[in-house]
NULO-861842 format. One line per 10 residues: number of its first residue (from 1); their letters; for each residue x, y, z of C-alpha. Coordinates in steps of 0.02 Angstrom, whole numbers. Layout:
residues N
NUM) A) X:Y:Z; ...;
END
This chain:
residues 595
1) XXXXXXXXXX) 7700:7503:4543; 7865:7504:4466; 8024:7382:4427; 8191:7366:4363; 8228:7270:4229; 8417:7179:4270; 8509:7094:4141; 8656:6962:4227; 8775:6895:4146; 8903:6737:4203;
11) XXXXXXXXXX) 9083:6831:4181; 9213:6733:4072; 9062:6645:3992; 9083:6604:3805; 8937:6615:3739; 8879:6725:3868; 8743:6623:4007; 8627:6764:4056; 8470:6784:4129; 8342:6945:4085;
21) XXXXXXXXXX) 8248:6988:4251; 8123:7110:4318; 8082:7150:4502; 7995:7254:4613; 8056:7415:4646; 8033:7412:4833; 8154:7227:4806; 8298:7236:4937; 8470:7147:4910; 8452:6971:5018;
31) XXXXXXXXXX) 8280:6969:4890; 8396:7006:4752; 8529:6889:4802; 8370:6745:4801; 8337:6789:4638; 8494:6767:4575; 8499:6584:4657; 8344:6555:4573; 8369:6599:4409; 8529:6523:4381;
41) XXXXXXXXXX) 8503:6360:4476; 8612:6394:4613; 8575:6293:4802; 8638:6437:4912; 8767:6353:4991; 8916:6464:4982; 8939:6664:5033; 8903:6786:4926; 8904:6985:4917; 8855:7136:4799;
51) XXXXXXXXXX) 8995:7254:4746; 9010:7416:4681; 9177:7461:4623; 9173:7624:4586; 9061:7676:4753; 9213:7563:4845; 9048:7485:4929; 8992:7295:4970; 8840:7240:5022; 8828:7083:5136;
61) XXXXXXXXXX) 8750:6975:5243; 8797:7038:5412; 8813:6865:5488; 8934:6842:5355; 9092:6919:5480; 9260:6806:5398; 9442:6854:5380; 9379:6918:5216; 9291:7075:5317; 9430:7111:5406;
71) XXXXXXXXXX) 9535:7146:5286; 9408:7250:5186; 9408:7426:5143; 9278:7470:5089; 9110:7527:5166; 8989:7392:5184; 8795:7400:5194; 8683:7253:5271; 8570:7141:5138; 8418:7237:5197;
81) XXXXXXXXXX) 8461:7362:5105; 8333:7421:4970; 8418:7427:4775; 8314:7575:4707; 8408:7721:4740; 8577:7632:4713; 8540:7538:4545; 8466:7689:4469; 8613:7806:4515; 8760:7639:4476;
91) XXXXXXXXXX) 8673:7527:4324; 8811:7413:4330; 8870:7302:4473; 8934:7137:4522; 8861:6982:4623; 9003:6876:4667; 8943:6710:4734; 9046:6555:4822; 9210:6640:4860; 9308:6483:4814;
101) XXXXXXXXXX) 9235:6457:4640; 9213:6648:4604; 9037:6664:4519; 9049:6833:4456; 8887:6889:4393; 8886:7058:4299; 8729:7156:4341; 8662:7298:4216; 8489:7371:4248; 8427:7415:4085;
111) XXXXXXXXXX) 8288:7498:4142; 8124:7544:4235; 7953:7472:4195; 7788:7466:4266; 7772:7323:4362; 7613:7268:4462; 7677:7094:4540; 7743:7079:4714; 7879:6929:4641; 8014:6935:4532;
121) XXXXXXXXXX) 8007:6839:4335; 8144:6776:4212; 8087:6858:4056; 8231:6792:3937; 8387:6672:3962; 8555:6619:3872; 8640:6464:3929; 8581:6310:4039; 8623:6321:4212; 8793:6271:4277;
131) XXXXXXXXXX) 8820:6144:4429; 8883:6201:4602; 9069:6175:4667; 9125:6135:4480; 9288:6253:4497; 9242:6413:4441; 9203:6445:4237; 9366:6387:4198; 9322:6232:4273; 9146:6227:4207;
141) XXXXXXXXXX) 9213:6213:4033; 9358:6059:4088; 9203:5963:4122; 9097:6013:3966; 9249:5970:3867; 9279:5801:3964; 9104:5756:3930; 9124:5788:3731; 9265:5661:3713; 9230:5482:3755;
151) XXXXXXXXXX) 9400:5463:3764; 9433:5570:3907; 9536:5510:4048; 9395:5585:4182; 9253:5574:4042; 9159:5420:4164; 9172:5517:4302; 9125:5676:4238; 8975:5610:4157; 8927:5513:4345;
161) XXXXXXXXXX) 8945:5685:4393; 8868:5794:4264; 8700:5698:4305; 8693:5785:4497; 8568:5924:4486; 8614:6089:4433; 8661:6017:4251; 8474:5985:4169; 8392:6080:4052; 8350:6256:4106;
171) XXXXXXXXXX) 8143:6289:4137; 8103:6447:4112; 7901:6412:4171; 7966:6294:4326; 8100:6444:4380; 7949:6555:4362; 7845:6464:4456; 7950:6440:4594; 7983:6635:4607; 7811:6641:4632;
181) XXXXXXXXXX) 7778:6534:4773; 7952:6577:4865; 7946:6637:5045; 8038:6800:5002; 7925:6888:4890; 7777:6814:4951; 7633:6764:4862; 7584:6826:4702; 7533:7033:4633; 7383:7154:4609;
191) XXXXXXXXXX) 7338:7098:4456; 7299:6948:4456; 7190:6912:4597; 7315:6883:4738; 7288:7001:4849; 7119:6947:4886; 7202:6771:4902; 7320:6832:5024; 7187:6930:5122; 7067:6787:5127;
201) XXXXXXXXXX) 7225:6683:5179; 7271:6818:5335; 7090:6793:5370; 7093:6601:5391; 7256:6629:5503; 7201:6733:5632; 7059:6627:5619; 7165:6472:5667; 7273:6571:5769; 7125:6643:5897;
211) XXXXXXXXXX) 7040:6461:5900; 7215:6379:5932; 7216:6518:6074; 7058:6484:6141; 7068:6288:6139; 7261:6294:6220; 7236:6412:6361; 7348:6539:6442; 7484:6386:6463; 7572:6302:6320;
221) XXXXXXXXXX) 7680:6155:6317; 7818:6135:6182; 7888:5947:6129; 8067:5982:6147; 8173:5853:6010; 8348:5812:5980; 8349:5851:5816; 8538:5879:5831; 8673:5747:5733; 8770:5736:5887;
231) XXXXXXXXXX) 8696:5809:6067; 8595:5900:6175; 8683:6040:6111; 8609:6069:5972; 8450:6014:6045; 8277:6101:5964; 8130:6143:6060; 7980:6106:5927; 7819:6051:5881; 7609:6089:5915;
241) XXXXXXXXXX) 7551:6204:6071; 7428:6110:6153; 7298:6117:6319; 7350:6076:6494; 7148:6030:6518; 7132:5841:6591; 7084:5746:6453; 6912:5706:6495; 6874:5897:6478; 6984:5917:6292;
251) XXXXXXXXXX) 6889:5938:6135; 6915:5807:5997; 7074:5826:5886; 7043:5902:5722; 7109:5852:5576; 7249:5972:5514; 7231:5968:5312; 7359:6078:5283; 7543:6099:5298; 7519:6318:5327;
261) XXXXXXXXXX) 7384:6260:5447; 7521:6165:5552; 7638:6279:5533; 7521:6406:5597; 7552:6347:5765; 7726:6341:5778; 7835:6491:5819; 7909:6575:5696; 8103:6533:5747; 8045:6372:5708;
271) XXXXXXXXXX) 7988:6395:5540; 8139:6469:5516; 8264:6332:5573; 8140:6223:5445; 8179:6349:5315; 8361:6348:5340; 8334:6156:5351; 8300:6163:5167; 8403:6302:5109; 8272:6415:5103;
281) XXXXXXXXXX) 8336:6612:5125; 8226:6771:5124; 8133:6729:5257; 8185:6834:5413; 8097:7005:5331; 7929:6898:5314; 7795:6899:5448; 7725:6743:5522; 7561:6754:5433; 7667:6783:5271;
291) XXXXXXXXXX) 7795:6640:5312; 7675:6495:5356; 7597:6500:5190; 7726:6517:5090; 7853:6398:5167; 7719:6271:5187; 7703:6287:4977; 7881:6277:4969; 7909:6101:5075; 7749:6040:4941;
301) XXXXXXXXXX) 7866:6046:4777; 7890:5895:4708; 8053:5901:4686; 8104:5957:4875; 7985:5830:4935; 8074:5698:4837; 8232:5764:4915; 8203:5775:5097; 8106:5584:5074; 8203:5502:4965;
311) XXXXXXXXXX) 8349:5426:5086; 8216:5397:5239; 8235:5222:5284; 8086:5069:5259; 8047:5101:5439; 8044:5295:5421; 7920:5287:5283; 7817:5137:5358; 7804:5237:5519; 7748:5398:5407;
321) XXXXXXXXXX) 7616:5315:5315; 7527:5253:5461; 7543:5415:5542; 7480:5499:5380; 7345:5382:5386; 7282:5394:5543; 7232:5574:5516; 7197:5705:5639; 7319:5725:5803; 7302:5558:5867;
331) XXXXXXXXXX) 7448:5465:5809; 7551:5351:5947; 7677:5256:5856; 7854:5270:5845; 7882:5439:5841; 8084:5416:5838; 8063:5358:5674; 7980:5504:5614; 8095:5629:5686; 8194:5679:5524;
341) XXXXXXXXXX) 8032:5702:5442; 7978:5819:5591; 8139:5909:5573; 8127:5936:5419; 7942:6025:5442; 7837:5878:5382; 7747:5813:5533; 7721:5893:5711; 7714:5830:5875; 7610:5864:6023;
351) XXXXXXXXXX) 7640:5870:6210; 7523:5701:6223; 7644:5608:6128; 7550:5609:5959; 7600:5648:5773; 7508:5756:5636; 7536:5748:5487; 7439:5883:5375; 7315:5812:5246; 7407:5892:5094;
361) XXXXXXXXXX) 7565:5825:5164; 7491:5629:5156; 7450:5668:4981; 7593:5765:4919; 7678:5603:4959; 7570:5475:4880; 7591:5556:4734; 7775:5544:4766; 7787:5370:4824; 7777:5280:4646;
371) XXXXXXXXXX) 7878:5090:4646; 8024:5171:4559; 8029:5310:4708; 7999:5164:4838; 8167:5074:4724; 8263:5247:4743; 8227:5285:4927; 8270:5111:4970; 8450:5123:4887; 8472:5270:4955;
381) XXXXXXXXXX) 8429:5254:5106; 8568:5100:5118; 8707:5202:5063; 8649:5359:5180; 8650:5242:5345; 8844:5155:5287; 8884:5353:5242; 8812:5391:5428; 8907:5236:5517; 9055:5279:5432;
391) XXXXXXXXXX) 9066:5468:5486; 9020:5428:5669; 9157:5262:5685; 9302:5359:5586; 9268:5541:5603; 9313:5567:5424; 9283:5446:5284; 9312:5433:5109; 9204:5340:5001; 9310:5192:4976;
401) XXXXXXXXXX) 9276:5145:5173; 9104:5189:5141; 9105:5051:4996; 9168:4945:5134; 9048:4941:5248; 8901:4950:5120; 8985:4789:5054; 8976:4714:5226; 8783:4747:5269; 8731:4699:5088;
411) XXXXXXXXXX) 8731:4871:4995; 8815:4862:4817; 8860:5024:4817; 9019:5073:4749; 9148:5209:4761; 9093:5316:4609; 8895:5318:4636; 8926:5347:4834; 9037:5494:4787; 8884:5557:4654;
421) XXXXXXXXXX) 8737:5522:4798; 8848:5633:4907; 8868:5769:4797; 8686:5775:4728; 8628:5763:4908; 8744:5905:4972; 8625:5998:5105; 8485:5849:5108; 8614:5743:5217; 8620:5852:5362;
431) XXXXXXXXXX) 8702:5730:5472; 8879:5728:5398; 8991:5867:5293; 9057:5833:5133; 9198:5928:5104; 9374:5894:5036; 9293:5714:4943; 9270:5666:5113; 9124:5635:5224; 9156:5724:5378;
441) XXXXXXXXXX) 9101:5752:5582; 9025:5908:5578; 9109:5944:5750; 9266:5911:5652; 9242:6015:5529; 9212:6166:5633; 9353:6133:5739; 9476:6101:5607; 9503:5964:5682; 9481:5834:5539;
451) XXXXXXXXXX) 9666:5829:5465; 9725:5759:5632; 9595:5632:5647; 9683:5563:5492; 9856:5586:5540; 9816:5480:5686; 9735:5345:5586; 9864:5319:5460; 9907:5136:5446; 9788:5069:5574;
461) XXXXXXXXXX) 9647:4934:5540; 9476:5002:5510; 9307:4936:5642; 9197:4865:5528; 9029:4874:5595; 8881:4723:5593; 8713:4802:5480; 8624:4793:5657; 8761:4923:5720; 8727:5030:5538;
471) XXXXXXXXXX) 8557:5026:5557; 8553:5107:5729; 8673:5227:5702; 8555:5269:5556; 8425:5271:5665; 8480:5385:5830; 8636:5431:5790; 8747:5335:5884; 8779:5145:5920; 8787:5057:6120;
481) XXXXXXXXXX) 8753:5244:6187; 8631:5173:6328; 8724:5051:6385; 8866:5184:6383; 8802:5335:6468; 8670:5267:6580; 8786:5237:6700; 8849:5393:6707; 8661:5476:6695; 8633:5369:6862;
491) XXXXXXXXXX) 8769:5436:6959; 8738:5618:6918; 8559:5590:6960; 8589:5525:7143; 8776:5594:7183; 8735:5771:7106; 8548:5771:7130; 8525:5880:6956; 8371:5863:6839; 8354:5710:6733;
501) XXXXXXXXXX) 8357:5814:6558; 8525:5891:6622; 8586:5717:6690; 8535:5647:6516; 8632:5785:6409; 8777:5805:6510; 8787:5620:6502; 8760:5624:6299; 8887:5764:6292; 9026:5670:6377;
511) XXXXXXXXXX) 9009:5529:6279; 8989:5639:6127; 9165:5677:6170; 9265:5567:6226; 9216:5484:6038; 9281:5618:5950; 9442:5618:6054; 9430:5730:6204; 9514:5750:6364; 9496:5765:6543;
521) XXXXXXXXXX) 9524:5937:6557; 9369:5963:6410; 9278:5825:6517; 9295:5944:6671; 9228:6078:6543; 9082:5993:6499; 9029:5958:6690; 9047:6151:6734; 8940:6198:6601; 8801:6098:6646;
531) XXXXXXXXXX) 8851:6153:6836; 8903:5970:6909; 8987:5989:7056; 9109:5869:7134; 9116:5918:7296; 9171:5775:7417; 9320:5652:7368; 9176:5500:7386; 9073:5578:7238; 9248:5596:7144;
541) XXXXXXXXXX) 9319:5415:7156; 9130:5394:7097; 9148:5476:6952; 9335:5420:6915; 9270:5239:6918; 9128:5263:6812; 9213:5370:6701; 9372:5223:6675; 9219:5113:6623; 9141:5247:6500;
551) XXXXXXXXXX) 9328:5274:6415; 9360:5089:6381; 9199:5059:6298; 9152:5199:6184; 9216:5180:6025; 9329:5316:5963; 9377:5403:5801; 9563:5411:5829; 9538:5209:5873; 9463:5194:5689;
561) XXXXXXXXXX) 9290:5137:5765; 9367:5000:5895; 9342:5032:6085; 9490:5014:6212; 9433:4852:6262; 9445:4782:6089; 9615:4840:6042; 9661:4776:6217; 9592:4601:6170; 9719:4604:5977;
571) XXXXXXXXXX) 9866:4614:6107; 9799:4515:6243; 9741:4335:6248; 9570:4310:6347; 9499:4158:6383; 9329:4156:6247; 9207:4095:6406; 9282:4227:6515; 9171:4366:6539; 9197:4508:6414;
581) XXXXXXXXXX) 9306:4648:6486; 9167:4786:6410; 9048:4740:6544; 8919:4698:6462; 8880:4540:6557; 8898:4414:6398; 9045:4286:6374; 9184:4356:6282; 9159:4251:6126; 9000:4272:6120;
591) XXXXX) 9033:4486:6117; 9188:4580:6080; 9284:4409:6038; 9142:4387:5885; 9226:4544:5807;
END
């Protein structure tokens, strides 16, 4: 087998950061592109592209279509593209990544070599490696020289900020080592015993794979989750095939003790939705049998591990160590509290309402799970539920309201070290963007929608909510919903006669909303798409009326977290014994008066 040997080089460096490489031959560009992230410490959270100037030719990720395309003119090839025949013929070319920023990384390939590994290696580096969304190299060396001088205006800040990942000590064996096991170049080369390995591992999955067949039947059932930070539209349908057989006839469960043996069983769109999860690329080209192994060693590293587990709340982990415990497929707890974990690949569910959690999982983590780790996950799970009650009652928050409501529910959290846990936890905490120094909707975001939230806000008083209202908007992602939308779930399930899982999303989805500021024409939207019909005026005033109720209670981001019925009560004087407006049965001092 052969390779190239690349040399790349940070642009504008001084001294230069470079990294000495060699890959396969048969290496495409999105492997390349991995590489790259790899070997310079970047998260792969920004676009990217290959350019050769002289060829007028960019190569791309074809789901990367932006303005920027449009307005290109050059030719552009797809990311599957092999590099052989095009670095041999053009040595020298450049790998811009983030487009804001402007990483500019000069590629040279020095040469070929014989090469009998299927994964790439780091043979030589210049330069630790620089932290993500720090401006571009000019603003790379702002912060190296704010961290020099004590004196600094920003030097505090800079040095909260210099300790996010992305800013320790370059590893040349750890970046090795994690080439190795990465799902895009698979698992190891010729000569070194790893393609035995790999056959002895293809052996074991079919292996799985035909018993799994055998022991399911012809029909399969799929757990379907909301894994989504809103609604049902973003709804996943996950988890363990498993037998329609009664359960007198059903063989007992086996214990799973390993994470490729779970993931055996899944499909592999849903490996790949865990893979994106954790900002894992490379792995569309991979077969299943190729995947499961290597994204099950991937979710194992320490240091992801610590990631994805280190802002899971007390209950979260409590609920995972019993589960990991109990072994085998049997678990019946709580599985609502372990449904980050599941969507982040750790644990699967079954159609009989159990949990699994894979033997190396359970000790993967109690390896983790030292006292300081338990200290850690505990503080950080504090700030991540305020950061999550914040987002859904405002829309947009920066940390300052954040501090606020940690304040209120006992967190001593403050401005500076929520702004650091947000930026060293960019693409762990799914649930919320954090762009512009703000925590943001992600519906928001996406809509551009954001900037008018806060127009509308301006000068208005801020909902404050109890820690019982942060801890279950940390926990299912919203706060009152049931009493809000069951209701409305009724009516559609008598006057429209539709399904209860439609009844229950289109319900979610209204609500969903009307939070974020909606109106009745979008309302109308949302009950053609899930095809409910008003077709008499009796089933109309029905709605209407329910609908009026729905409105004055949910609590709103252009209301800054209040509900109508609250801002009605500042204005209004109501008698405290009276019964609250919001409906909820209580005495009005005893409910929304308390607030």
């Amino acid at each position: 087998m052969k390779g190239y040997q690349l040399k790349i080089t940070i642009k504008g460096s001084k001294p230069p950061i470079w990294r000495r490489v060699v890959v396969p031959e048969q290496f495409t560009f999105c492997q390349l592109h991995q590489v790259i992230q790899e070997a310079f410490g970047w998260y792969d959270y920004h676009l990217h592209e290959f350019e050769f100037k002289k060829l007028g030719l960019l190569i791309r990720d074809p789901g990367e279509e932006d303005d920027l395309m449009e307005s290109c003119s050059c030719d552009v090839l797809e990311e599957g593209t092999q590099i052989g025949t095009l670095i041999r013929e053009n040595p020298r070319f450049i790998y811009t990544y983030d487009f804001g920023d402007a990483w500019e990384h000069q590629i040279l390939m020095e040469k070929e070599v014989e090469y009998e590994y299927s994964y790439p290696q780091v043979l030589k580096y210049k330069g630790d490696n620089i932290p993500e969304d720090c401006g571009g190299i000019g603003g790379y060396y702002d912060l190296l020289d704010q961290l020099a001088d004590p004196e600094a205006e920003e030097h505090d800040l800079m040095e909260e900020w210099a300790g996010r990942p992305g800013m320790e000590e370059y590893d040349l064996d750890k970046v090795n080592a994690n080439l190795k096991a990465h799902p895009a170049f698979g698992q190891g080369g010729a000569g070194d015993g790893q393609e035995n390995a790999a056959q002895e591992r293809g052996v074991q999955e079919d292996a799985v794979q035909e018993d799994a067949a055998q022991e399911h039947g012809a029909q399969e059932h799929v757990v379907q989750a909301h894994v989504s930070r809103k609604h049902a539209d973003h709804k996943q349908v996950t988890g363990l095939r498993d037998t329609e057989r009664p359960e007198t006839q059903r063989t007992a469960p086996r214990v799973i003790h390993r994470l490729e043996d779970l993931f055996s069983r899944f499909e592999k769109a849903e490996l790949l939705r865990i893979a994106k999860v954790h900002h894992i690329g490379g792995c569309d080209e991979l077969g299943k049998n190729k995947l499961s192994p290597a994204l099950a060693a991937a979710l194992l590293d320490s240091r992801r591990m610590g990631q994805f587990f280190g802002t899971i709340s007390d209950e979260t982990a409590a609920e995972f160590e019993k589960a990991a415990a109990a072994g085998g497929m049997e678990y019946q707890g709580d599985l609502e509290a372990l449904r980050f974990l599941h969507y982040g690949g750790y644990c699967g569910f079954t159609s009989m309402g159990t949990a699994v959690v894979p033997s190396d999982v359970a000790e993967a983590y109690d390896e983790l799970n030292t006292e300081k780790f338990q200290s850690e996950r505990h503080y950080r799970s504090q700030v991540w539920a305020c950061c999550k009650a914040a987002v859904y009652l405002y829309g947009a928050a920066d940390a300052g309201q954040v501090e606020t409501i940690c304040k209120a529910v006992g967190c001593e959290a403050d401005a500076g070290e929520i702004t650091r846990l947000c930026r060293e936890m960019k693409g762990v905490w799914t649930d919320f963007a954090y762009w512009d120094g703000r925590l943001i909707d992600w519906d928001l975001v996406q809509a551009d929608a954001y900037k008018d939230v806060l127009n509308y806000q301006k000068g208005k008083e801020f909902y404050i909510p109890s820690a019982a209202q942060v801890k279950e908007i940390a926990r299912t992602g919203a706060v009152e919903i049931k009493r809000h939308i069951r209701p409305l779930k009724a009516f559609f399930l008598a006057m429209v006669g539709c399904d209860e899982e439609t009844a229950q999303e289109a319900a979610s989805s209204i609500h969903h909303h009307i939070r974020l500021g909606t109106t009745p024409k979008a309302v109308e939207d949302i009950m053609e798409h899930f095809g409910l019909n008003l077709d008499s005026q009796e089933k109309m005033n029905g709605f209407d009326e329910i609908m009026e109720q729905v409105w004055k209670e949910t609590r709103t981001v252009g209301s800054c977290g209040y509900n109508r019925v609250e801002l009605d009560a500042k204005t209004a004087r109501i008698d405290p014994d009276a019964p609250c407006p919001c409906g909820s049965g209580k005495r009005y001092r005893q409910c929304c008066g308390r607030k």
